[in-house]
N, C-alpha and C positions, 0 to 999 in steps of 0.2 A: 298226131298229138304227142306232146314229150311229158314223160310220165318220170325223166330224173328226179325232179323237184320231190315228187313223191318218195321216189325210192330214197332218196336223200333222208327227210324225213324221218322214215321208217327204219334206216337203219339205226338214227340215233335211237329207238325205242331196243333195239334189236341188243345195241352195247349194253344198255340198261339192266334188260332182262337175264343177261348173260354172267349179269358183277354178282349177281345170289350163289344159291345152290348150285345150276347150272355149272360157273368157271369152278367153284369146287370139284365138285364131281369131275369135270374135266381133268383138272390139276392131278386129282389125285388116281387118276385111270397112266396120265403121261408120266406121274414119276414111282408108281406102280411097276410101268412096262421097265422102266430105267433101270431101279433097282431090285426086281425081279421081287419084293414084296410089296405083300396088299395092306393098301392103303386106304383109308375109309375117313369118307367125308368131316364124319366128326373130329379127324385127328388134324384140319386144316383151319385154318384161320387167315383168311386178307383184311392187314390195312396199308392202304392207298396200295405203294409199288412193293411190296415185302407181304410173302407167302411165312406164313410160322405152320409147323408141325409139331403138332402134341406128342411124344413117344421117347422111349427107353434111348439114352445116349449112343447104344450103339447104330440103332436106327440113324438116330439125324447123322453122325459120322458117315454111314453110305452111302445117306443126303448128299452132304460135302460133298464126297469123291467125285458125286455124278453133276454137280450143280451146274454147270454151264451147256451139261448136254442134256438137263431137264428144261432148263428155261430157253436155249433152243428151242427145242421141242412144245414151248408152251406157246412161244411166238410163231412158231409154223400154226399151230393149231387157233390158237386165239392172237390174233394179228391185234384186234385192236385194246388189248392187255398191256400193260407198260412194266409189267416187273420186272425189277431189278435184283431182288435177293432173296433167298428162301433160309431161314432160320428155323 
């Protein structure tokens, strides 16, 4: 019996449950590792394709430096993620 149809399905439940807390916490474990400072859920905010970070300017400046090998990094981890820029 082919059970794709299902798994199909379920993954769209799967993206769903991932766009909350979850890709938070994600986000902020991957640009944590980046920038060798912790990052905490509360300092993150998605809408649609853009990540915003709450924090002292020097912070989001090492944001910056590191931004294209953070969001690397977020498409390896969350593939089905579409972000495009982190503020």
């Amino acid at each position: 019996m082919d059970y794709n149809h299902i798994n199909s399905f379920l993954g769209k439940f799967k993206e769903v449950l991932l766009k909350g807390e979850e890709t938070r916490e994600a986000v902020a474990i991957i640009i944590s590792k980046n920038i060798g400072v912790e990052i905490v859920t509360k300092m993150i905010r998605i809408k649609s394709t853009t990540i915003y970070i709450d924090g002292s300017g020097m912070l989001k400046s090492e944001i910056l430096m590191h931004k294209q090998s953070i969001l690397r990094d977020i498409i390896k981890i969350l593939p089905m993620s579409r972000f495009t820029d982190i503020r």
